[in-house]
Structure formats: C-alpha cells, structure tokens
C-alpha positions in Angstrom: -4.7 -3.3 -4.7 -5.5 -1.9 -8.5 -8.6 -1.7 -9.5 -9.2 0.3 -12.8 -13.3 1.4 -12.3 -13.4 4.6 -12.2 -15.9 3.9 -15.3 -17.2 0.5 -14.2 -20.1 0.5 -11.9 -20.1 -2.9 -11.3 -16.6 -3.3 -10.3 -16.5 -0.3 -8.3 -20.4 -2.0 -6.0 -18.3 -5.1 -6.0 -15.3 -3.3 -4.3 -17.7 -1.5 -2.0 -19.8 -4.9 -1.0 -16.5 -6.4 0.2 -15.7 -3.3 2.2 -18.8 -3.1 3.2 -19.0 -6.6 4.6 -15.3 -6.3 6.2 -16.7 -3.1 7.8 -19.7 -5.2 9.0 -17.1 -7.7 10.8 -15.4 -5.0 12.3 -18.6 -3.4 14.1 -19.0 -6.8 15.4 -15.5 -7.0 17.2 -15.5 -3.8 18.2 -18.7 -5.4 20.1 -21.3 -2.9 18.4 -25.0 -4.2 17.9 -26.6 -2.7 14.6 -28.5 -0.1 16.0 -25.2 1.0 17.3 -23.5 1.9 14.3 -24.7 3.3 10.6 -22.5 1.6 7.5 -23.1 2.9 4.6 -22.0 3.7 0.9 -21.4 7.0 -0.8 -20.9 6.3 -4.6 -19.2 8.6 -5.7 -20.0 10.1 -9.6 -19.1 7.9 -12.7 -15.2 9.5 -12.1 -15.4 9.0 -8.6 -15.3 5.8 -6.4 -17.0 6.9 -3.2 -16.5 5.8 0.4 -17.6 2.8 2.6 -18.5 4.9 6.2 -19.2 2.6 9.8 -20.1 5.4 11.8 -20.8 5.2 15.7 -21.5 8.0 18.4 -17.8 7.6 18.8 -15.9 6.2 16.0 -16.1 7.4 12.3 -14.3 5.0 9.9 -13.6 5.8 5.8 -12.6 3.3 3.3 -11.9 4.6 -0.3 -9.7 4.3 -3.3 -9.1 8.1 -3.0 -7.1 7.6 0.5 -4.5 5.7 -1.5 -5.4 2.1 0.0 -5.2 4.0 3.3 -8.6 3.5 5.8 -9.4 6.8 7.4 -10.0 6.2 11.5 -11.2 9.0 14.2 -12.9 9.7 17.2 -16.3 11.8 16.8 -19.0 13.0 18.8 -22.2 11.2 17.9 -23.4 10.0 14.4 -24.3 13.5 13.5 -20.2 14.4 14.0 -18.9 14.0 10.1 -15.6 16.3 10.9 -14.2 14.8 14.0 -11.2 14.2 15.7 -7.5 14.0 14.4 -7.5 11.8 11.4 -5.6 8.5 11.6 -4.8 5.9 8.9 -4.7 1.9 9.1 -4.2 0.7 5.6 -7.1 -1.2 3.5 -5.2 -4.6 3.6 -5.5 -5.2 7.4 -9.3 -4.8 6.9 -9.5 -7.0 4.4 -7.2 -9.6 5.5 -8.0 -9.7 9.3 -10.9 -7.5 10.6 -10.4 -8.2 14.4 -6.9 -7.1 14.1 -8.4 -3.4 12.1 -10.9 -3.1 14.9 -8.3 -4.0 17.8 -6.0 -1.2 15.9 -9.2 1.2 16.0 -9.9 1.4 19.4 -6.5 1.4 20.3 -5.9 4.6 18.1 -8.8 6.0 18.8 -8.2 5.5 22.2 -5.1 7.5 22.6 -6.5 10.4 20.3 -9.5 10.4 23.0 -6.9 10.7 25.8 -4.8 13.6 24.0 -2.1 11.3 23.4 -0.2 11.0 20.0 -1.2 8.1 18.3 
C-alpha cells in the first residue's frame, strides 16, 4: 500500500478513518463492547502520519505507515499500560482485507506471549 501524504491531511484522515473503522470491526470479533476498549487517532505532525490505537486492559494494537505496512500487536496491563508486552506484527493487509481473521491472529499471539510461549 503507497500512499504519498505525508503533506496531505486529507489523505492521511482518510487512511486513518479506514483503519479506524477496520480497528472498530476487530473489537467486535474479538467480542469487546465499547466501553471495553479505547480506539483512537494520534496525527502525527504535517511530516508525520500518526497511529490508529484499539487499546483494551489487555491488548494494545498500532496501525501506522511508519511500521512499514506492518500492524503492531501486544499484550498490556490495563489501558493505562502504553509499553507492554513483546511486540508482535500482523501486517496492515489482513486488517484491511478480513478483520475476523486479524482479530483471530490477535488473540492467538497474544495468547502465547501471555503464556511465555514464542509467538
């Protein structure tokens, strides 16, 4: 996925509504009500894209451009936890393509980093 908006505020909110909204479908597979979860969006400055955050009292999930189309997934310890467990990546196409799927690939991840177990 190339998207040149470094410079272009309204491509870079479009990018971040759709991961916004796949991020949305993936808190409801993962069976999460809304009060369960924060989503939110970090814009970055007019050289920076930001990042897309769901965050639970257990999960903390990071889309941005600067991950290289890669989706940052880790366990935490409540929705103050913004360091976490060992990072993991699923990449930005799974998300976008077929959100049950990311989520089922979350918690199995996560899972197995919970558990001590390489992932």
């Amino acid at each position: 996925m190339l998207i040149s908006y470094c410079y272009d505020n309204q491509a870079k909110l479009a990018h971040a509504n759709l991961l916004h909204k796949q991020l949305a479908l993936v808190a409801k597979a993962m069976g999460l009500k809304p009060k369960q979860y924060d989503l939110r969006f970090n814009e970055g400055e007019a050289a920076v894209w930001g990042e897309v955050t769901l965050h639970t009292d257990t999960h903390y999930i990071q889309a941005s451009k600067s991950y290289r189309d890669l989706v940052l997934v880790r366990t935490c310890k409540g929705r103050e936890d913004c360091e976490g467990g060992v990072k993991r990546y699923l990449h930005v196409n799974l998300l976008l393509s077929d959100p049950a799927a990311f989520a089922q690939q979350v918690e199995e991840i996560t899972d197995k980093s919970a558990s001590g177990q390489a992932a």
